[in-house]
C-alpha positions in Angstrom: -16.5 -208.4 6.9 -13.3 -208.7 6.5 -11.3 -208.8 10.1 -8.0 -209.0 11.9 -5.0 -206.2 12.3 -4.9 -203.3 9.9 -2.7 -200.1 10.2 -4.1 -197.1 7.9 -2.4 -194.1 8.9 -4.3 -190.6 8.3 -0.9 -188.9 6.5 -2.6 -185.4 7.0 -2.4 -185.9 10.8 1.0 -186.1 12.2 0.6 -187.1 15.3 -1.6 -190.2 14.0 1.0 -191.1 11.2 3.5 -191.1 14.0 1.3 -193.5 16.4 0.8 -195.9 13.3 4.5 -195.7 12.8 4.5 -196.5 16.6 2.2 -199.4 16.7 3.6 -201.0 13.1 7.4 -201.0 15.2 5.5 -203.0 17.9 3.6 -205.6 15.9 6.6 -206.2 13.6 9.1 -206.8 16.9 6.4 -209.2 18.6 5.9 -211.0 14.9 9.0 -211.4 14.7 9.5 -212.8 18.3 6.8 -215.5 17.5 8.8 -216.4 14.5 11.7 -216.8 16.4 10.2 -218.8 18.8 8.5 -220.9 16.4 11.5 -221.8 14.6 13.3 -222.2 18.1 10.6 -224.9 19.3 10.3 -226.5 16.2 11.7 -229.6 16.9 9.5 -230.1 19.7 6.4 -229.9 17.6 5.0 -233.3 15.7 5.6 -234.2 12.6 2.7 -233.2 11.3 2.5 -229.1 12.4 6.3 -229.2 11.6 5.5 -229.9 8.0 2.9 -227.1 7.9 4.3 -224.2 9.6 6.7 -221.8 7.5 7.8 -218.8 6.7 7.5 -217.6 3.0 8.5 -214.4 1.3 8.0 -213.4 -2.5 8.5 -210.5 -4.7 6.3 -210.0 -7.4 5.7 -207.8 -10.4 1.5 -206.4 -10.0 -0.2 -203.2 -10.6 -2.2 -201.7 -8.1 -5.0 -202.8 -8.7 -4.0 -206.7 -8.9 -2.4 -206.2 -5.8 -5.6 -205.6 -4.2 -7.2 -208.0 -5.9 -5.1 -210.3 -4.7 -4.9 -208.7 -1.4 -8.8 -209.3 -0.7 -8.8 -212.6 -2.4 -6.6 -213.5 0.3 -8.4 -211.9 3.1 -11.4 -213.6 1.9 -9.9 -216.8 1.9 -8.4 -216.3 5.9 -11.3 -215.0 7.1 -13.4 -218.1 7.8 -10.5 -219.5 9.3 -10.4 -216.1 12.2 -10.7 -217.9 16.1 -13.2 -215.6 17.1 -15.5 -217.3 14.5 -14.7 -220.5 15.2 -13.9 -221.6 18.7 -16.9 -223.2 19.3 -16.9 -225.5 16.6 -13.1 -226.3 15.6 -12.5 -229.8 14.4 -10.4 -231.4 17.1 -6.8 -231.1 16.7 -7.5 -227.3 15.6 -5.0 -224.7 17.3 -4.2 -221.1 16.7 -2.0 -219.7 14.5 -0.4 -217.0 13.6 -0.7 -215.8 9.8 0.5 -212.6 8.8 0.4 -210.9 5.5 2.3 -207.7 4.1 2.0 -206.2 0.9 3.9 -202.8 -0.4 5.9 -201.6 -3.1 9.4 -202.8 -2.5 10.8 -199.5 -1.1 12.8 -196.8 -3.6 11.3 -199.1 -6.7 9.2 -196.2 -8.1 7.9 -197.0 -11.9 
């Protein structure tokens, strides 16, 4: 089952568009505050979660369909990985992080 944060608006409901437009304002401004912060304390991490953490953008060139394709292939792969699953038996040295992942036709790009 795949698991963590995601935003489907119901478009024929206006007032539920507007709350998902709502709640997609909030979790991009705290995102991006955790960012921020990460890139803030960085120095004060260890070599090792330094050379791990990072912040990665690309553009690519899919049809819908391989973008969901690639979309759960990606949610399949993060899932086993989700805190709730694993707290109990993390291999030591194991801490949260935060992943995120957006995927959307670059805006005014219409084929």
């Amino acid at each position: 089952m795949a698991s963590g944060l995601r935003i489907d608006p119901d478009f024929q409901e206006p007032a539920a568009n507007a709350a998902a437009r709502a709640l997609v304002d909030m979790y991009l401004t705290r995102e991006l505050e955790r960012t921020r912060e990460w890139f803030g304390q960085m120095d004060t991490e260890t070599e090792e979660w330094r050379s791990v953490g990072t912040l990665r953008g690309n553009r690519l060139l899919v049809t819908p369909d391989e973008l969901k394709d690639l979309v759960e292939r990606i949610v399949e792969l993060v899932d086993q990985y989700q805190i709730r699953d694993r707290q109990g038996s993390a291999p030591e040295g194991a801490r949260a992080v935060v992943l995120n992942l957006t995927a959307y036709p670059e805006p005014n790009t219409k084929a």
